[in-house]
C-alpha positions in Angstrom: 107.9 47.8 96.4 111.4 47.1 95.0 114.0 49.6 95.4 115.8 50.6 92.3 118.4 52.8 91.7 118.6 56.1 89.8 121.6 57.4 87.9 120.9 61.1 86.8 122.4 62.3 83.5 122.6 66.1 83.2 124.2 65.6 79.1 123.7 63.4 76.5 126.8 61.1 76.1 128.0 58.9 73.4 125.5 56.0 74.6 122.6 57.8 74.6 120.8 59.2 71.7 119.3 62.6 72.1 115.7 62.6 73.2 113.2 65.2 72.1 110.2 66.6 73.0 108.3 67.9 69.8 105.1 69.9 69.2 103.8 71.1 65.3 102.6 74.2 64.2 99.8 73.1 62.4 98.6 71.0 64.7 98.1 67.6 66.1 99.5 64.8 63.8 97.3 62.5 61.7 96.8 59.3 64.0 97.4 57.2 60.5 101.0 58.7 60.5 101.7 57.0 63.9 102.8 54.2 62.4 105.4 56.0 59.3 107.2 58.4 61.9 110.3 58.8 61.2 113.5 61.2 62.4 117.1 62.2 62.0 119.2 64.9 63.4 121.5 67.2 60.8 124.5 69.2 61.8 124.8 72.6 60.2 128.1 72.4 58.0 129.0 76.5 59.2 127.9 76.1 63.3 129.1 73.4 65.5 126.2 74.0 67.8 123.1 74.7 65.8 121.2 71.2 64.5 118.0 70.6 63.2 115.3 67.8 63.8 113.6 66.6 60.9 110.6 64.4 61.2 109.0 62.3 58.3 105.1 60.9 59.2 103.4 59.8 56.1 103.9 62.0 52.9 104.6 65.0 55.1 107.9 66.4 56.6 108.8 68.9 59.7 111.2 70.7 60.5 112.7 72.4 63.6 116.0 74.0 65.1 117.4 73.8 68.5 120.7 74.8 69.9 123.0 71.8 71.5 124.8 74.3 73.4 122.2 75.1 75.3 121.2 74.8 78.8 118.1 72.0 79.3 115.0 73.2 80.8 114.6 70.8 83.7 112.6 68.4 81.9 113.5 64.8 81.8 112.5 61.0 80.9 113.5 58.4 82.2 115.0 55.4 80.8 115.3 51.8 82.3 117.3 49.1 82.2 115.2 46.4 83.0 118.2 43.8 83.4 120.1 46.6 85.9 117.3 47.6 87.2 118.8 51.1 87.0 116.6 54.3 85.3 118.7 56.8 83.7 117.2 60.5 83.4 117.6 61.8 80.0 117.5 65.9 79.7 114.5 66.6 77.0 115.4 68.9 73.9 111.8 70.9 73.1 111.8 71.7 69.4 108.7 73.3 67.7 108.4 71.9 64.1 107.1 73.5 61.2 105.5 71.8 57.7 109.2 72.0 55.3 110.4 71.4 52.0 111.8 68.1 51.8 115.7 68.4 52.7 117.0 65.5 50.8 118.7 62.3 51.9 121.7 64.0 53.2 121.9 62.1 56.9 124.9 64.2 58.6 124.6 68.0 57.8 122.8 70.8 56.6 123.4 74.3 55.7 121.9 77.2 57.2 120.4 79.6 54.9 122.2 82.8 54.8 121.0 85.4 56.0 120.0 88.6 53.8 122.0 91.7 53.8 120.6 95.3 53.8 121.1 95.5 50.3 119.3 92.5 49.4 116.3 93.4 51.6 116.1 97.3 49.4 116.4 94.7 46.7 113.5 92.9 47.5 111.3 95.7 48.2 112.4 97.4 44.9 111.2 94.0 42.9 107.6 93.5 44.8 106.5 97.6 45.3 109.6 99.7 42.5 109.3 101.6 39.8 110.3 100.5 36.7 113.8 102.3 36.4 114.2 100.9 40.0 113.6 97.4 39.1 115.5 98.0 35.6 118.8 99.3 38.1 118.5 96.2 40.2 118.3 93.7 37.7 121.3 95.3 35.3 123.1 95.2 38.9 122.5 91.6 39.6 123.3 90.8 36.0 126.5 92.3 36.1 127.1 91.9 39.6 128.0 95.8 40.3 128.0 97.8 43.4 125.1 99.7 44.2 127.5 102.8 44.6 129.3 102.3 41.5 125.6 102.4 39.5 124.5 105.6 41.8 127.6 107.3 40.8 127.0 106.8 36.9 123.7 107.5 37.3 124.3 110.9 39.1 127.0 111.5 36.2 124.3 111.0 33.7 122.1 113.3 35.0 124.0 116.2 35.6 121.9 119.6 34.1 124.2 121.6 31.5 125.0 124.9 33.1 125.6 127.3 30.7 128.8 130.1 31.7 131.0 132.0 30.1 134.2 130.8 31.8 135.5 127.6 33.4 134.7 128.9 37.4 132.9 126.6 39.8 129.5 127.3 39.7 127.5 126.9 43.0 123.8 126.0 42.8 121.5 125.8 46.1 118.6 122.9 46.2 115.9 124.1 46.4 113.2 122.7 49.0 109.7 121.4 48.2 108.3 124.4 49.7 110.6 126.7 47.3 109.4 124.7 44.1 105.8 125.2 45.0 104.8 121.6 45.3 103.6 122.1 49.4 100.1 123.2 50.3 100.2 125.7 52.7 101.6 124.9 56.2 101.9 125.4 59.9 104.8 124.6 61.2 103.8 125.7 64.9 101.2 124.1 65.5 101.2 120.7 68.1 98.4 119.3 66.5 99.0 117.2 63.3 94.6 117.6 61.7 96.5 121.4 61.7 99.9 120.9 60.0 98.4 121.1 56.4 95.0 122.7 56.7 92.4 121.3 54.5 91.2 124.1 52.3 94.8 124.2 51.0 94.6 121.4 48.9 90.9 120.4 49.2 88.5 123.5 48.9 85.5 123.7 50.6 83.2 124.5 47.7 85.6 121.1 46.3 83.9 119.5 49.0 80.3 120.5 48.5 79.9 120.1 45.1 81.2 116.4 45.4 78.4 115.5 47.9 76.1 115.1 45.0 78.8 112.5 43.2 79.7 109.7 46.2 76.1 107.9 46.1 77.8 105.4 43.8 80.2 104.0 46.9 77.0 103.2 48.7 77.5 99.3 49.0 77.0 96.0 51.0 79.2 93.1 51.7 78.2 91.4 48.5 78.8 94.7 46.7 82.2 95.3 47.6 83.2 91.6 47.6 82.0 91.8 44.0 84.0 94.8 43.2 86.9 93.0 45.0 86.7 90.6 42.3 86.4 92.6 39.8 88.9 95.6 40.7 86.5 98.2 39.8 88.3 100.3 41.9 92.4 100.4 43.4 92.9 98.3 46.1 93.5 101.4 48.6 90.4 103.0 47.9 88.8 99.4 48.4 90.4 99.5 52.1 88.7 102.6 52.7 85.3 101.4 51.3 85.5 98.7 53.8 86.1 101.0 56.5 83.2 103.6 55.8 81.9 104.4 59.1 78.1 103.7 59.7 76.6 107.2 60.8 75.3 109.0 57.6 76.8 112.1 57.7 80.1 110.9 58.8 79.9 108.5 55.9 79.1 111.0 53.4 81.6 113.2 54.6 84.5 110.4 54.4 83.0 109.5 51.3 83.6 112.7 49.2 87.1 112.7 51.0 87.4 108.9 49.3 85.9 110.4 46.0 88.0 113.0 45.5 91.2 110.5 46.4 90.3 108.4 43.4 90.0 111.3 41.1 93.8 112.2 42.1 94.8 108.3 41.4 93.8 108.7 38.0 95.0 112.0 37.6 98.6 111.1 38.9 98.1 107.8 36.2 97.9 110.9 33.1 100.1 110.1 30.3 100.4 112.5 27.5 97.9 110.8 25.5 95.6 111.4 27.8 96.1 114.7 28.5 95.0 115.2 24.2 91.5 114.1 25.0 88.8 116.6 25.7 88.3 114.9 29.2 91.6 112.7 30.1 89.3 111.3 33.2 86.8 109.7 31.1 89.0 107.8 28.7 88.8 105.1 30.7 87.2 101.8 30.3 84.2 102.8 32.7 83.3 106.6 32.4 81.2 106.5 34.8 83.7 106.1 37.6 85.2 109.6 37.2 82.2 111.4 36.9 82.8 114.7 38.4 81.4 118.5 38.7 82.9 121.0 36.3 84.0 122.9 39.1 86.2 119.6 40.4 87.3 118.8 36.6 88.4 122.5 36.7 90.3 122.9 39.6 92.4 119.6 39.4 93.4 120.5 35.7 94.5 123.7 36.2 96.2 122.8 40.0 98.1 119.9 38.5 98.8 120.8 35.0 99.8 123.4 32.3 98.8 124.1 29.4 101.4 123.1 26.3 99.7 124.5 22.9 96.6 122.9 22.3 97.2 120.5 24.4 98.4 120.4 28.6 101.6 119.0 30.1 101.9 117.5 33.0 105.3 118.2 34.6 107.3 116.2 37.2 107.3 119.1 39.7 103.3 118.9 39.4 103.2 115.1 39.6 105.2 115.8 42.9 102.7 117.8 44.1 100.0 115.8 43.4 101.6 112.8 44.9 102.0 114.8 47.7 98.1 115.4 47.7 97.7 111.8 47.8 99.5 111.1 50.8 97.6 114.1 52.5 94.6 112.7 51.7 95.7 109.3 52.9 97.2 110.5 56.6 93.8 112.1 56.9 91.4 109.3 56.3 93.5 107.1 58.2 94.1 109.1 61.1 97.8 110.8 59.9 99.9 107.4 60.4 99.3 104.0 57.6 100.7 101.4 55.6 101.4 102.7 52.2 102.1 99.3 50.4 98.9 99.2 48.8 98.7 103.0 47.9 102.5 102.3 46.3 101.2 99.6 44.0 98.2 101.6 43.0 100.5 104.4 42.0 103.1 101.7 40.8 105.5 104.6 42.8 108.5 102.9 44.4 109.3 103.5 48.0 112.4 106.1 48.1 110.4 108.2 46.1 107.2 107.9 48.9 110.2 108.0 51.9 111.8 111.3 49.9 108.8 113.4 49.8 107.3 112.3 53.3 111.1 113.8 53.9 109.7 116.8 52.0 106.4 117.1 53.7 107.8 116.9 57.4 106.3 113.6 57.7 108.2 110.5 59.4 109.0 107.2 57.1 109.9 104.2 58.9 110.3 100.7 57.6 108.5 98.2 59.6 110.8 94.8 58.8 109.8 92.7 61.0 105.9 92.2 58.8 106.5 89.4 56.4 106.4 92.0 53.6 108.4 95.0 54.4 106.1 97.6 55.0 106.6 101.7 54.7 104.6 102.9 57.4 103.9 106.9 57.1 103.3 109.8 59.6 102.5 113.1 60.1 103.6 114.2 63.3 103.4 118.0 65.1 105.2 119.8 65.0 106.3 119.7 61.1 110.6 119.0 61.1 111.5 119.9 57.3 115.1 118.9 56.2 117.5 121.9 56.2 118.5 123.0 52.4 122.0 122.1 51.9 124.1 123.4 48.5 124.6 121.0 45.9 128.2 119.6 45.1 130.5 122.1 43.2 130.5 120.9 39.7 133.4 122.3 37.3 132.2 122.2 33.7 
């Protein structure tokens, strides 16, 4: 066998074009693109180091990173040179490449998307899971382009309470805590274990309970069924999930199911706009009465827990939509084991997610955003034992 000589090359120089070594995310290429492969390297017009490959085979193009500063990986090809007879090993670049946008014709450089601040990420949250006076803030800030502080401040202004006194002294009021304002079920705060933080009778009675039993045999469904209703949104999507997860023993089932039941009554209740508090039964002025059937005992109970009455008619007052709300989320850490998601149960009370993250603050619960999911998620949980935030006075306001 002829000897031949080997030069190694540990760097790419200015006679040698880069070499890669590629693999796709969506698999192995289409053989018919063999022949239409294509590739060129961009530079990224704010980093000297950071390039990306991009690879054209047939009507599809890819897309991958890599860092030129980096270290190789100890893998090499080799290159002859048939009329030297000399083989030059060329370090291998691995890039994985992903399906992209086309990036144009542009043959030297690119430009690295930036990278979104905190600000924007609240903002984006806001937009896919706010309320409406959240989105309404975020859009008139973009619009304007003010700063988030500047908008809190004039808000804060705006919503100052007159206090009425007979001079011009300071005046000095204390905030109050959820558990002052009523809007808490009753609470252990001893207790290590979190089933007996907020016991159940306090804001689910047994004889609640009972009389529901006779009202959940309209959840009994089979994969059809609920696909069907899926479709259809008969019901909110979390109350969907929780079909889905019914457990199979009957009495478990049926137990889980009035817990289910009585959830969907509190959707609709905390959904009570003042027209519907003007009909003889706000729950059955829906579309489908026959969704919010309910005992009169059940009917009873949540009217008088939740509202007042206002003349002929009943009010239902922000303090009580608190507590409600707060009912909910109960309800919620219960059936799925005191820690869950809450994007879903935020879009079926169209609730945004400082208001859910202020009264799990409220509760003693933890809030923590989980943004590393492709949609920020708020992830909710009741831990033991219960840490409340301490009251603190409220800013001294002259008049």
């Amino acid at each position: 066998m002829a000897s031949r000589t080997v030069r190694a090359v540990t760097k790419n120089t200015d006679d040698l074009k880069p070499l890669f070594s590629v693999s796709f995310t969506n698999g192995l290429l289409d053989p018919s693109a063999y022949n239409t492969v294509s590739a060129r390297v961009l530079k990224c017009k704010h980093s000297e180091r950071l390039h990306k490959l991009v690879v054209k085979a047939g009507d599809m193009e890819y897309a991958g990173d890599y860092d030129q500063s980096t270290r190789d990986d100890g893998k090499y090809i080799g290159v002859e040179d048939i009329e030297s007879g000399e083989m030059t090993l060329v370090p291998l670049k691995r890039v994985r490449l992903r399906p992209a946008v086309s990036l144009g014709q542009e043959p030297d450089e690119w430009i690295e998307p930036a990278k979104k601040s905190r600000q924007e990420q609240n903002d984006s949250l806001i937009e896919a899971f706010g309320g409406a006076k959240q989105k309404q803030r975020v859009m008139k800030r973009k619009r304007h382009g003010l700063d988030q502080d500047m908008i809190n401040a004039a808000l804060d202004s705006a919503n100052v309470e007159d206090i009425s006194v007979t001079d011009s002294s300071t005046v000095e009021t204390p905030v109050k805590t959820a558990a002052e304002e009523d809007i808490l079920p009753p609470h252990d705060t001893e207790t290590t274990n979190p089933d007996k933080c907020y016991p159940l009778e306090g804001y689910f009675p047994e004889y609640i309970r009972k009389d529901l039993e006779e009202f959940v045999d309209d959840f009994a469904c089979d994969a059809s069924t609920l696909a069907e209703w899926k479709s259809s949104k008969r019901y909110p999507e979390f109350i969907l999930t929780q079909l889905e997860k019914l457990p199979l023993e009957e009495l478990h089932r049926r137990k889980t199911s009035v817990y289910i039941k009585y959830l969907l009554f509190l959707l609709r209740l905390h959904a009570f706009k003042s027209i519907d508090l003007k009909q003889k039964d706000p729950f059955s002025s829906q579309d489908n009465e026959s969704l919010y059937q309910m005992p009169g005992s059940c009917f009873d109970y949540l009217l008088n827990t939740y509202t007042v009455k206002a003349g002929k008619s009943r009010a239902f007052p922000q303090r009580l939509k608190d507590k409600a709300l707060i009912t909910i989320l109960l309800l919620a850490l219960r059936l799925e084991n005191n820690s869950f998601c809450c994007n879903k149960l935020m879009a079926d009370l169209k609730v945004g997610g400082k208001k859910i993250c202020d009264l799990a603050k409220a509760m003693g619960c933890k809030a923590k955003m989980n943004r590393k999911a492709q949609v920020p998620e708020i992830i909710l949980e009741l831990a033991a034992p219960l840490k409340f935030p301490a009251a603190t006075p409220a800013p001294r306001r002259r008049r």
